[in-house]
C-alpha positions in Angstrom: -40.5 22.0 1.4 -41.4 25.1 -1.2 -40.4 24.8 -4.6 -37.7 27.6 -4.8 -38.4 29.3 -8.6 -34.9 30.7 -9.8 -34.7 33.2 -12.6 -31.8 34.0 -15.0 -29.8 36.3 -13.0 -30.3 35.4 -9.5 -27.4 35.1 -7.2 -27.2 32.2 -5.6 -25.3 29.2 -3.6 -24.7 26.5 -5.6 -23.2 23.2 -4.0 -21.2 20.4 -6.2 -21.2 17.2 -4.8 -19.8 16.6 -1.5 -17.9 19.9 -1.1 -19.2 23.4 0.3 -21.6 25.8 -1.5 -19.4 28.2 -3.7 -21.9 32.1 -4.0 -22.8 32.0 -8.2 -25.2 33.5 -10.4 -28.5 31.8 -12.4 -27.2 32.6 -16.2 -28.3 31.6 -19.4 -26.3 28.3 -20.8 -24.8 27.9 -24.3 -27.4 27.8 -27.2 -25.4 24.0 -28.0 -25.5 23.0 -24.3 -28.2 20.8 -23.8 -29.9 20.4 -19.9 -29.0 17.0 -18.7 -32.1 14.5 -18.9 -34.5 14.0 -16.2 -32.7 16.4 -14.0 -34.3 20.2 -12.9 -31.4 21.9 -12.5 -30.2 25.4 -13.0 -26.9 26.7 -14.6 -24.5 28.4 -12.5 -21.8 30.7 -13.4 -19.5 30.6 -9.9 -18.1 34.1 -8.7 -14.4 34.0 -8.4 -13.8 31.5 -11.5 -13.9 30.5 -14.7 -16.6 28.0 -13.8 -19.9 27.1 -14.9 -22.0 24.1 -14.1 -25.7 22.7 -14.1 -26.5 22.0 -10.5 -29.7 20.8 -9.4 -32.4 22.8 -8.1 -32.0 20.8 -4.4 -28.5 21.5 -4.4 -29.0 26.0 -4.8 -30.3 28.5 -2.4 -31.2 31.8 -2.6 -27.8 34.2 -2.1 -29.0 37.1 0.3 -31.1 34.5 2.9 -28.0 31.7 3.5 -25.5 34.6 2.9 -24.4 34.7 6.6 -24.8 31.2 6.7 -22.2 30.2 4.2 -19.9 32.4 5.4 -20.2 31.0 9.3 -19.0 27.6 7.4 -16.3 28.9 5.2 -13.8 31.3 6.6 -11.3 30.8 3.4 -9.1 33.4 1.7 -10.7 32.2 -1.9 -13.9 31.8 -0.7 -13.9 35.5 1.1 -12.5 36.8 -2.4 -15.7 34.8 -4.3 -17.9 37.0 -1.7 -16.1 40.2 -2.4 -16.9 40.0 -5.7 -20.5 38.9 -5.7 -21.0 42.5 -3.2 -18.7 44.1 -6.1 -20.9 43.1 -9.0 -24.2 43.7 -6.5 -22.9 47.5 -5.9 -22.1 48.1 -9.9 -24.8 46.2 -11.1 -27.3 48.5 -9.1 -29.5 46.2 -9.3 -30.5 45.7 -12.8 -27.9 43.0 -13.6 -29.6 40.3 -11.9 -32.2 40.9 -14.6 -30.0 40.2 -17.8 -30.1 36.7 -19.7 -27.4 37.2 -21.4 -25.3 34.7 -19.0 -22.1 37.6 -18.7 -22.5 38.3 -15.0 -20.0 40.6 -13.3 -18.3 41.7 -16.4 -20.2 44.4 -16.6 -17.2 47.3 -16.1 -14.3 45.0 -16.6 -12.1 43.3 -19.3 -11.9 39.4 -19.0 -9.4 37.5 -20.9 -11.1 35.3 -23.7 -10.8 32.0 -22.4 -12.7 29.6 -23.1 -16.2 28.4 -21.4 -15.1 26.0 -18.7 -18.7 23.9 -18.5 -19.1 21.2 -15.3 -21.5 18.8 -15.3 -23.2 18.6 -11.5 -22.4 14.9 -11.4 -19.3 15.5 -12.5 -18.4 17.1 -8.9 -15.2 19.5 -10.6 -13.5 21.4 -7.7 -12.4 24.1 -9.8 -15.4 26.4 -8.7 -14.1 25.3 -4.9 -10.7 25.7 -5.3 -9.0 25.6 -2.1 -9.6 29.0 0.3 -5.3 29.7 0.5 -4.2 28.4 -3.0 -1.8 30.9 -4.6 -1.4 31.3 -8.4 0.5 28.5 -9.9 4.1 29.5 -11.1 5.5 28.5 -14.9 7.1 25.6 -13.3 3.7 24.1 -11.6 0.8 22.9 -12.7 -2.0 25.2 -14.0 -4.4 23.6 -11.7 -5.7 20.4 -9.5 -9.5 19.5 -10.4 -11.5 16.9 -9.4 -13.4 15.5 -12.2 -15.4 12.0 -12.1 -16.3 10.7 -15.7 -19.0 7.9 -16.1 -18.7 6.2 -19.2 -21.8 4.1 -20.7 -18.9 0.9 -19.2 -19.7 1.6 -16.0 -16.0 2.4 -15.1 -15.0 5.4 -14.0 -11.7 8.0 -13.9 -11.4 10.1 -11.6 -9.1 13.2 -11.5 -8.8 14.5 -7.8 -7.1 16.7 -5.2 -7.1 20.1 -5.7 -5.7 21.3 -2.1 -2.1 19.8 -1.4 0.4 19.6 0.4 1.9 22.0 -1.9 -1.0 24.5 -2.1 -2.7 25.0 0.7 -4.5 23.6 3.9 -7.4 20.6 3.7 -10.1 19.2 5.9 -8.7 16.1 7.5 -10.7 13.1 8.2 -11.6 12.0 11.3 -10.1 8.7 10.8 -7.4 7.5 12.1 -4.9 6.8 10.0 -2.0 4.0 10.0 1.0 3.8 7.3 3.2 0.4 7.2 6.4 1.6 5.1 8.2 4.6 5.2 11.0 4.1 2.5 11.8 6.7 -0.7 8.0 7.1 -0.9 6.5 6.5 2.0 7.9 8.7 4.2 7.2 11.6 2.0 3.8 10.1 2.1 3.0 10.4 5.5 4.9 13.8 6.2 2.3 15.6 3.7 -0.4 13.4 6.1 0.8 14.7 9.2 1.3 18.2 7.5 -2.0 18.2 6.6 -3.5 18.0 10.3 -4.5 13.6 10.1 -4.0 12.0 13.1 -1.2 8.8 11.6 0.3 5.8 13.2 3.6 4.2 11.9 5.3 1.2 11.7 8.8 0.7 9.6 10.2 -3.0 8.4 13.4 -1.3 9.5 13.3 1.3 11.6 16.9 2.7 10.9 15.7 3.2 7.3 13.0 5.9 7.4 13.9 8.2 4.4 12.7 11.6 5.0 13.2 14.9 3.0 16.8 16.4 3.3 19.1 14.7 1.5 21.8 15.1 5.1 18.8 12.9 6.7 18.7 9.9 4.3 18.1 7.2 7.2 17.1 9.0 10.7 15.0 7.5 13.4 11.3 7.0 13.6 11.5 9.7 16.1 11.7 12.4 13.2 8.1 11.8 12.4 7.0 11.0 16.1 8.0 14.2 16.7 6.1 15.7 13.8 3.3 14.3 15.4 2.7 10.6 14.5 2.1 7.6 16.9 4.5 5.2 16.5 2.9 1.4 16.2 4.6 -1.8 17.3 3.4 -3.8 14.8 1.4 -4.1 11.5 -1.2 -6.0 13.2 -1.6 -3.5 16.1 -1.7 -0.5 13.7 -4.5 -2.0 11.3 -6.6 -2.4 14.6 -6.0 0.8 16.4 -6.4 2.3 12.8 -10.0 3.1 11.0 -7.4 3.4 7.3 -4.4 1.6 7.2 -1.9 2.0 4.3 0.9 0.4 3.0 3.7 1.6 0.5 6.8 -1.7 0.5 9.2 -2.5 -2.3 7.6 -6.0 -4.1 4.9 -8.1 -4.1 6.4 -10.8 -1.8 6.8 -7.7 1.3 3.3 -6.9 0.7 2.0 -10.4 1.0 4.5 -10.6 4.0 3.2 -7.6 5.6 -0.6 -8.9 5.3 -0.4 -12.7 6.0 3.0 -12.8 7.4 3.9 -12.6 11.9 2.4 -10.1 13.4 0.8 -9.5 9.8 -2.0 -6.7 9.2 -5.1 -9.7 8.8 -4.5 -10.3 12.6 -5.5 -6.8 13.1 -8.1 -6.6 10.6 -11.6 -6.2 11.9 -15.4 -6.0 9.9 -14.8 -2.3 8.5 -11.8 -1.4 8.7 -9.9 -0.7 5.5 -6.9 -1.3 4.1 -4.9 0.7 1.0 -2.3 -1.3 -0.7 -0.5 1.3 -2.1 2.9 -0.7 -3.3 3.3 -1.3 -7.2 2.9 -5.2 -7.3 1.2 -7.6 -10.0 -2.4 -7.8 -10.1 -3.0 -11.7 -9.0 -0.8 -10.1 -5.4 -3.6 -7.7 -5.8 -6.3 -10.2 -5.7 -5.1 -12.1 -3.2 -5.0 -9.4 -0.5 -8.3 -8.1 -1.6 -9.9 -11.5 -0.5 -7.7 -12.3 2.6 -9.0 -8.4 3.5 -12.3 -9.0 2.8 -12.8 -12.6 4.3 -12.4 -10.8 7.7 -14.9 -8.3 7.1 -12.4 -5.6 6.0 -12.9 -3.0 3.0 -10.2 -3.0 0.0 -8.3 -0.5 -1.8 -5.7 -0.7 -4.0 -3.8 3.0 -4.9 0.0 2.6 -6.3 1.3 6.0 -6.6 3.2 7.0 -10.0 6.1 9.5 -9.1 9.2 9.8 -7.5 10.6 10.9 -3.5 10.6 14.2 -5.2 7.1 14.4 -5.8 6.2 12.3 -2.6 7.9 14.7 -0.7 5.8 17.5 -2.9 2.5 15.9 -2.2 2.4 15.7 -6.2 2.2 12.8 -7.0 -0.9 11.0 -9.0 -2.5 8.1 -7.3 -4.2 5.1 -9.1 -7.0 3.4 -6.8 -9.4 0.5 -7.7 -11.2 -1.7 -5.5 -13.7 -0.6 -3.0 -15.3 2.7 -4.1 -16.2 4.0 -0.7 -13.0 3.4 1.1 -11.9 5.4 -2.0 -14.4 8.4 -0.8 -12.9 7.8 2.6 -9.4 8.3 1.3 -10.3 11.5 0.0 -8.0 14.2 2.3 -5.7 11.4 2.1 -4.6 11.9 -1.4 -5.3 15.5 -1.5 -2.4 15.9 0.7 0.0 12.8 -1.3 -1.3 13.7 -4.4 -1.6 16.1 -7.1 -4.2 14.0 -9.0 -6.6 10.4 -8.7 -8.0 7.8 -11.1 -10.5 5.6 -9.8 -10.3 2.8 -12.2 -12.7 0.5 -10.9 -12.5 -3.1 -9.6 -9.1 -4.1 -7.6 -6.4 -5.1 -10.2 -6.9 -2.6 -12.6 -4.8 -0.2 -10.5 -1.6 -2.5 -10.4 -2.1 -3.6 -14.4 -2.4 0.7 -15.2 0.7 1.1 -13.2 3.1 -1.7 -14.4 2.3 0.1 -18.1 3.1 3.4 -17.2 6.2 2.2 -15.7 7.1 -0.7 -17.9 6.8 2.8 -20.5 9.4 5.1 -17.9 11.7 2.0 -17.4 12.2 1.6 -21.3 12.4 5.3 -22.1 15.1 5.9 -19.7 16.6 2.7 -20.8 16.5 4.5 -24.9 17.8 8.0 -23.8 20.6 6.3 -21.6 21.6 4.7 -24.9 21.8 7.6 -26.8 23.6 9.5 -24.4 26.6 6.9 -25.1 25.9 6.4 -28.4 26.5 10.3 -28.8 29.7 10.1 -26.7 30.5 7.1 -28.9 30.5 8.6 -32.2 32.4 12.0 -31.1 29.3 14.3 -30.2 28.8 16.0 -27.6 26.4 14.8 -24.5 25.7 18.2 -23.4 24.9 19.1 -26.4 22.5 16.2 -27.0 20.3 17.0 -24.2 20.1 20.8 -25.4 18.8 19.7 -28.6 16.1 17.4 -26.8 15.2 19.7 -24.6 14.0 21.5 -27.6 12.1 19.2 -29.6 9.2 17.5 -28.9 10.0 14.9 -26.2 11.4 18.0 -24.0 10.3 17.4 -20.2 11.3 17.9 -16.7 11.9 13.8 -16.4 14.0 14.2 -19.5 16.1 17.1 -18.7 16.5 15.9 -15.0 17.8 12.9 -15.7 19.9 13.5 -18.3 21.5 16.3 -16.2 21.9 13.4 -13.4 23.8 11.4 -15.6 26.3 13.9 -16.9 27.1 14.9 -13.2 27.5 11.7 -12.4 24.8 12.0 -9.8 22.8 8.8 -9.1 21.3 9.2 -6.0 18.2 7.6 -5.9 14.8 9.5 -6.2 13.2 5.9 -7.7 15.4 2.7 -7.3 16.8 1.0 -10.5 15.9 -2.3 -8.7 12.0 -1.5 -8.4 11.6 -0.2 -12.2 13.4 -3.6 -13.1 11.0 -5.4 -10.8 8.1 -3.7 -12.7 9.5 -4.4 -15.9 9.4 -7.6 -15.0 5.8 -7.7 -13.6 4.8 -6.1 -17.0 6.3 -8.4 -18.8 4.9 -11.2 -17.3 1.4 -9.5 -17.6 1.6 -9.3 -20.9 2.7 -12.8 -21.3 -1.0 -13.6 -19.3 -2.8 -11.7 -21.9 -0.4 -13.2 -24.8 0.4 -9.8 -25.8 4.1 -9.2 -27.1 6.4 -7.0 -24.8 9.6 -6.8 -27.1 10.6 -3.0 -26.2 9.9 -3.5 -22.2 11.6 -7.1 -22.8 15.1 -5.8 -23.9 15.0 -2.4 -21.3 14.7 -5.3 -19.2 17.8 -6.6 -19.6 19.8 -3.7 -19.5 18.6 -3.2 -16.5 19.3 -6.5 -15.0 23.0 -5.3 -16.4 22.9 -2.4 -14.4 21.9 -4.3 -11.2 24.8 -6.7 -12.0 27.1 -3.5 -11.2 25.4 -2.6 -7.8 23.8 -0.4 -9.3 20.7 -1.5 -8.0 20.3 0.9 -4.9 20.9 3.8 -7.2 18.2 6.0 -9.3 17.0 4.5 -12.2 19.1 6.9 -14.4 21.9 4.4 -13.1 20.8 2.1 -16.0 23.4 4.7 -18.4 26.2 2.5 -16.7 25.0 -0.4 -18.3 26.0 0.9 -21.8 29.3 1.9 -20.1 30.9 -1.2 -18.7 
């Protein structure tokens, strides 16, 4: 194969990783920005974006020969819009801009807003140049963007931030997998509409099939028909949907239905077969973890572990932000999978490190809601006002949507669950117990703890986790 020889200017397709080539432009890099080592590589300002990247010389070809090429493979809004302006800047250009070194490109003729040089390292595969073809500008209320972005550390581990087309902003590739999904409670069942939404072919099975939570509030517990009728297969039992499956998921309440689900009747290990994977997605303690990695992988299966932080809300948004470790390439394999659930992924490395990174972010929810539930009666305790309270809050520096949604919950006495008071006691008590392991002291999670076993001792265990408030009440 000829050497292609690139000069600063060229226009040219540039391809990141595993995702499609993105039309950019050879430019000059940053006097401070170093070319990675042992690498012959180009770097690449992407048309369209705010992007720039050293991609290596195997990974570019020439614009003008592969230009009818490309776009036979990419028929995208974004992408179509990332062309228009490469034959923009090739008709005002005239020619001569290709020639410049001075790394500005196409803004030649045009004001840009000074933002700052977004640089992307080819290995680190950022999706921000390949942004997904229909995605519409985010609104104040969204986030500003969803980037994939891998970070090797000299450790060896590795965070991963993923999923930039959603459920929420536009269409994705599917796999060609076929999917299964054991549990279709508050979070599942948002879960696997956004799956289904997103064009993968799913097969479901409920503990109880009266229970399926779906979307609209009027719905709360329809049939399993709703989603058969979306388009999923419906599956008889865990074991027959982890062998008609290539992926099988599963999202259940604690560690002893996961276990159950796996090794129990009808269980998914019956079903398991050399290569097909499994995706333990519930928040359970990291020796569960473990223990379904090797029952999985005794029988030739592949293991992922990916408990999802967020609430039905975001489930039902396709935002929430998924924590995998565990087997790296059934993580790859995942990949339309939690670009359609998710708004963001960390791969954290082997399995166990998921559930321990979990248990701490919600052992750190459970107690804050636990503190601002006690100070919303502590204000109406002393005489102040409640409403008043939050308005102050939501102006300082611990202001946020979880904050202010809440809170509102509370003063209109609305509890209806979006993430059970009985699961963020369970994982209070899972983080608890994992820092008693590692000897470390869990005081603050330790006395959230027991308000919330308070609350639950006033049936308030099926109701949000905002519910804890009646704890301070009673």
């Amino acid at each position: 194969m000829a050497t292609m020889h690139l000069r600063i200017g060229d226009l040219v397709w540039g391809k990141l990783g595993r995702y499609p080539p993105w039309p950019g432009k050879v430019v000059s890099p940053p006097k401070d920005l170093k070319k990675p080592r042992g690498k012959k590589c180009h770097f690449v300002k992407f048309f369209g974006t705010e992007d720039h990247a050293w991609i290596k010389v195997e990974q570019l070809k020439p614009y003008h020969a592969h230009k009818e090429e490309m776009i036979k493979i990419n028929k995208g809004k974004r992408f179509q819009q990332a062309v228009d302006a490469v034959e923009d800047f090739l008709k005002k250009a005239k020619g001569k801009e290709q020639q410049h070194s001075d790394g500005k490109g196409d803004s030649k003729g045009k004001k840009t807003p000074n933002k700052p040089l977004k640089i992307l390292d080819e290995d680190d595969e950022d999706l921000s140049a390949l942004k997904d073809p229909s995605e519409k500008p985010a609104s104040s209320m969204e986030p500003i963007s969803k980037r994939l972005k891998i970070i090797e550390e000299d450790t060896g581990s590795t965070s991963i931030q993923a999923a930039d087309s959603t459920a929420i902003n536009g269409s994705i590739t599917p796999t060609d997998k076929r999917i299964g999904f054991l549990g279709l409670g508050l979070m599942g069942s948002g879960i696997v509409s956004n799956l289904l939404k997103m064009g993968h072919v799913v097969t479901v099975w409920n503990r109880t099939a009266e229970k399926v939570q779906v979307k609209e509030p009027e719905d709360s517990y329809p049939q399993c028909d709703l989603f058969i009728q979306e388009g999923a297969r419906l599956g008889r039992t865990p074991a027959e949907v982890a062998s008609m499956c290539d992926i099988t998921f599963s999202c259940v309440s604690d560690p002893k239905a996961a276990r159950d689900l796996v090794m129990g009747p009808s269980g998914v290990l019956q079903g398991i077969r050399p290569g097909k994977c499994y995706v333990e997605m519930s928040t359970v303690d990291p020796e569960t973890i473990t223990e379904l990695s090797q029952v999985i992988t005794s029988r030739g299966g592949r293991f992922l572990e990916a408990p999802v932080a967020g609430s039905q809300q975001l489930s039902n948004d396709g935002m929430l932000v998924i924590l995998a470790a565990g087997d790296r390439t059934v993580y790859e394999d995942c990949s339309s999978c939690f670009q359609a659930m998710g708004k963001t992924s960390f791969f954290l490395g082997e399995a166990g490190n998921a559930a321990r990174m979990m248990l701490i972010l919600n052992m750190v929810q459970g107690s804050f809601m636990a503190t601002i539930a006690e100070g919303l009666t502590l204000a109406q305790a002393t005489g102040q006002s409640q409403q008043t309270f939050l308005d102050i809050l939501s102006q300082g520096q611990m202001a946020s949507t979880f904050v202010d949604q809440k809170c509102q919950n509370i003063l209109q006495g609305n509890f209806k669950p979006d993430y059970y008071l009985k699961h963020i006691q369970k994982d209070l008590r899972l983080a608890i117990s994992m820092g008693d392991t590692a000897n470390h002291p869990t005081p603050m999670a330790a006395a959230a703890n027991e308000v919330y076993k308070r609350a639950k001792a006033l049936d308030q265990s099926d109701n949000d986790i905002s519910a804890v408030y009646r704890a301070y009440i009673h």
